[in-house]
C-alpha positions as CSV (number, residue, x, y, z in Angstrom):
1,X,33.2,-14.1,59.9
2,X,34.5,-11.2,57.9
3,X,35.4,-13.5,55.1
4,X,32.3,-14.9,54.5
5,X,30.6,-11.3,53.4
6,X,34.1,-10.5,51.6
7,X,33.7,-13.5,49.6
8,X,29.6,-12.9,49.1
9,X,30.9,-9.1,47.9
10,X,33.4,-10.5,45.0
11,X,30.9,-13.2,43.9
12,X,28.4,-10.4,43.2
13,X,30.7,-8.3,41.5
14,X,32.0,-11.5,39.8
15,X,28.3,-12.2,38.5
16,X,27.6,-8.4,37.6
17,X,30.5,-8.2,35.4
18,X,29.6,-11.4,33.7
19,X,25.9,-10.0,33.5
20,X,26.9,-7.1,31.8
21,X,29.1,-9.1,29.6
22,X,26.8,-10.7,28.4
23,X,24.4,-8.2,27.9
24,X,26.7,-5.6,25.7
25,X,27.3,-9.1,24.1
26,X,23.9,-8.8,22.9
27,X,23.3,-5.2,22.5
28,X,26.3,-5.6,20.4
29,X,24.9,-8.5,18.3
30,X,21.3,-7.2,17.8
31,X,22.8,-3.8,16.8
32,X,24.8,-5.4,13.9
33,X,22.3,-7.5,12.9
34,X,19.7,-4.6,12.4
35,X,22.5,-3.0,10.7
36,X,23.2,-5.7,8.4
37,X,19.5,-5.7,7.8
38,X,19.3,-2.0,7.2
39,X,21.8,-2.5,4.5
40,X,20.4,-5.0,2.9
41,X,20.0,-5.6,-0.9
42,X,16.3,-6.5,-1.2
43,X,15.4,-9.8,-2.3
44,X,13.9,-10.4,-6.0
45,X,10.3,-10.8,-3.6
46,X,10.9,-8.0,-1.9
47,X,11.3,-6.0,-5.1
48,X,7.9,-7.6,-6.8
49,X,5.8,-6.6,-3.5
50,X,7.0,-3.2,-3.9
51,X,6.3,-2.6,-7.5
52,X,3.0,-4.5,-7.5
53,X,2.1,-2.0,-4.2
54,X,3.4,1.2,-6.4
55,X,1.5,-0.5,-9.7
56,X,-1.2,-1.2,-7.7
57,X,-1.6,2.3,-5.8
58,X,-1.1,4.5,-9.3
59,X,-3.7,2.1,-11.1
60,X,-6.6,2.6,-8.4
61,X,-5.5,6.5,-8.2
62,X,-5.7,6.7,-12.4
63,X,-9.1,5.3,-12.0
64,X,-10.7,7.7,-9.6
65,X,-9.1,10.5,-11.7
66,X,-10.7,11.8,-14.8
67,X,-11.5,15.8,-16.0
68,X,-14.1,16.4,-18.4
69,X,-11.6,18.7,-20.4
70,X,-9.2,15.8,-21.5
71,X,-11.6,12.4,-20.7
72,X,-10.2,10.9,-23.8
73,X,-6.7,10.8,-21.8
74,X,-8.1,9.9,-18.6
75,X,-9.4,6.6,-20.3
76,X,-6.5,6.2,-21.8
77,X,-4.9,6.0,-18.6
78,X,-7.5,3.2,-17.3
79,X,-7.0,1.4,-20.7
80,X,-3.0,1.8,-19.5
81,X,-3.7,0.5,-15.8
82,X,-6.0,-2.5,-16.7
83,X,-6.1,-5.8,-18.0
84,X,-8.4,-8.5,-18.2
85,X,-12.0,-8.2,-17.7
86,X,-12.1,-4.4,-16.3
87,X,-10.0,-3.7,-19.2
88,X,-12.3,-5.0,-21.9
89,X,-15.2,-3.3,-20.0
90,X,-13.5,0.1,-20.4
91,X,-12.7,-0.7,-23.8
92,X,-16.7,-1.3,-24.6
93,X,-17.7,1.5,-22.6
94,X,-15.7,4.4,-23.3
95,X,-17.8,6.3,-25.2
96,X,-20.5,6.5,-22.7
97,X,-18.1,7.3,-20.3
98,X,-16.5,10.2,-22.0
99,X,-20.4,11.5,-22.4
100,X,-21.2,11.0,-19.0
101,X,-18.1,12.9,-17.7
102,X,-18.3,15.6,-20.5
103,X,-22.3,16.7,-19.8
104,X,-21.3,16.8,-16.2
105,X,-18.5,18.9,-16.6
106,X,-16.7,17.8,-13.4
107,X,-12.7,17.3,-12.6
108,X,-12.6,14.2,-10.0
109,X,-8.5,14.0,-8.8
110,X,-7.6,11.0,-5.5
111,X,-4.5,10.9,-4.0
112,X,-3.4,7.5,-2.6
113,X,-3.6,8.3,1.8
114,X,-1.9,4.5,1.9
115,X,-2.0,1.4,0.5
116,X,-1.0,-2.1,1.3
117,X,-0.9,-5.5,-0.7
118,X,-3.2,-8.4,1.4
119,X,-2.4,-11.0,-1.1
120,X,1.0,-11.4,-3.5
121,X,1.4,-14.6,-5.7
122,X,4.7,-13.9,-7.5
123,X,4.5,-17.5,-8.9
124,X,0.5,-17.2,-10.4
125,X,1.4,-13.4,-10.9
126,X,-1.5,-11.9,-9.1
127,X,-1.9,-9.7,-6.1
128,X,-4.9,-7.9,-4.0
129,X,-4.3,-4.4,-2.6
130,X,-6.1,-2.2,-0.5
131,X,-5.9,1.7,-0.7
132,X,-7.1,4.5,1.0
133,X,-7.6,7.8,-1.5
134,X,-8.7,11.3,-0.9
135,X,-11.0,11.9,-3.8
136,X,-12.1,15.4,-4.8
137,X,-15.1,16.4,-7.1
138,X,-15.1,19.8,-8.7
139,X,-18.3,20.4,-10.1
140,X,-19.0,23.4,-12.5
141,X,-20.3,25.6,-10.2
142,X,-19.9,25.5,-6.4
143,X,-17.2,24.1,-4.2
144,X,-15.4,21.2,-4.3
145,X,-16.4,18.0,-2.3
146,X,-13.6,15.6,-1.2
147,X,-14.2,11.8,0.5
148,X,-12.0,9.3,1.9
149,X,-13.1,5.7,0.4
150,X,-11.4,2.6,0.7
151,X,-11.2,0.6,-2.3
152,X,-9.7,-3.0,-3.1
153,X,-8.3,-4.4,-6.3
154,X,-7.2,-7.3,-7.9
155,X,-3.9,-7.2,-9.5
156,X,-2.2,-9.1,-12.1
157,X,1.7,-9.3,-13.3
158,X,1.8,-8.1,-17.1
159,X,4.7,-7.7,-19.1
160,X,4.4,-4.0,-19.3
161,X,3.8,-4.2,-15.1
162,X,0.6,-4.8,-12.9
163,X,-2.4,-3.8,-13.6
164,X,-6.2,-3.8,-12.5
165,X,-8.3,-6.3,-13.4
166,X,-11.4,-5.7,-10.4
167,X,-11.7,-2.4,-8.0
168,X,-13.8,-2.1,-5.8
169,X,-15.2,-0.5,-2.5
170,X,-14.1,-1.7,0.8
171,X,-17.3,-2.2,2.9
172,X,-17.4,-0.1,5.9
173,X,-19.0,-2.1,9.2
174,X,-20.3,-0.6,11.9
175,X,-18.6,-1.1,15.4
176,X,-22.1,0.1,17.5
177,X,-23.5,-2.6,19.7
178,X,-26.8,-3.9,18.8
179,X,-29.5,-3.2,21.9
């Protein structure tokens, strides 16, 4: 009868080792493969998402900047970050723009919190993005006043990169139940 537990003993340790076999089999696979992966050259999509993210991100932070003291610039930079119809609509209203800004005398600077693409056609050459920015009005006199806002824009490939062509605010819902 002695046999009978040796031989349930050695089929255990038979089936551990081949357990554990197996399993620094794997450990040793998945560990190469997220090195490979780690390592890897990005693909020609992988390199438009990211530029049209970085485009993207730089052209809603350009136009949610914009000081008084050098507007002309500041709607430059719009002009250089849009295309399309928000471009033309800069164009026509610059002027009233750089009045606006210059009576009120304030400096308005956003930096980008984060930012993600929703939507990425590389074949029609458009995207969508989303954006969270930390915008701070300085006013003439008093202190400064900064927001978060949430702001979504349509994108389009150009030749000199993407730019704007619609921003806009990201409606907010309430999560509250109703009574």
């Amino acid at each position: 009868m002695a046999e009978i537990p040796q031989q349930t003993g050695r089929r255990r340790l038979a089936v551990s080792i081949a357990v554990f076999v197996v399993a620094l089999a794997c450990a040793a696979w998945f560990g190469w493969s997220w090195h490979s992966a780690a390592g890897a050259t990005p693909t020609s999509a992988d390199r438009q998402r990211d530029t049209a993210l970085a485009d993207g991100e730089q052209a809603v932070q350009n136009f949610n900047t914009l000081d008084y003291r050098h507007v002309k610039q500041g709607i430059r930079l719009w002009l250089q970050s849009s295309a399309g119809a928000l471009h033309s609509q800069v164009q026509r209203s610059q002027a009233s723009f750089a009045k606006q800004v210059g009576q009120a005398k304030t400096v308005t600077t956003a930096r980008v919190l984060d930012g993600a693409l929703t939507a990425l056609s590389t074949r029609n050459g458009t995207a969508t993005i989303i954006v969270a920015l930390q915008i701070t009005v300085t006013p003439p006199t008093g202190s400064p006043v900064t927001k978060r806002s949430r702001l979504r824009g349509q994108l389009t490939r150009t030749a000199a990169g993407w730019r704007l062509t619609e921003i806009g605010q990201v409606p907010v819902s309430g999560t509250g139940s109703g009574g």
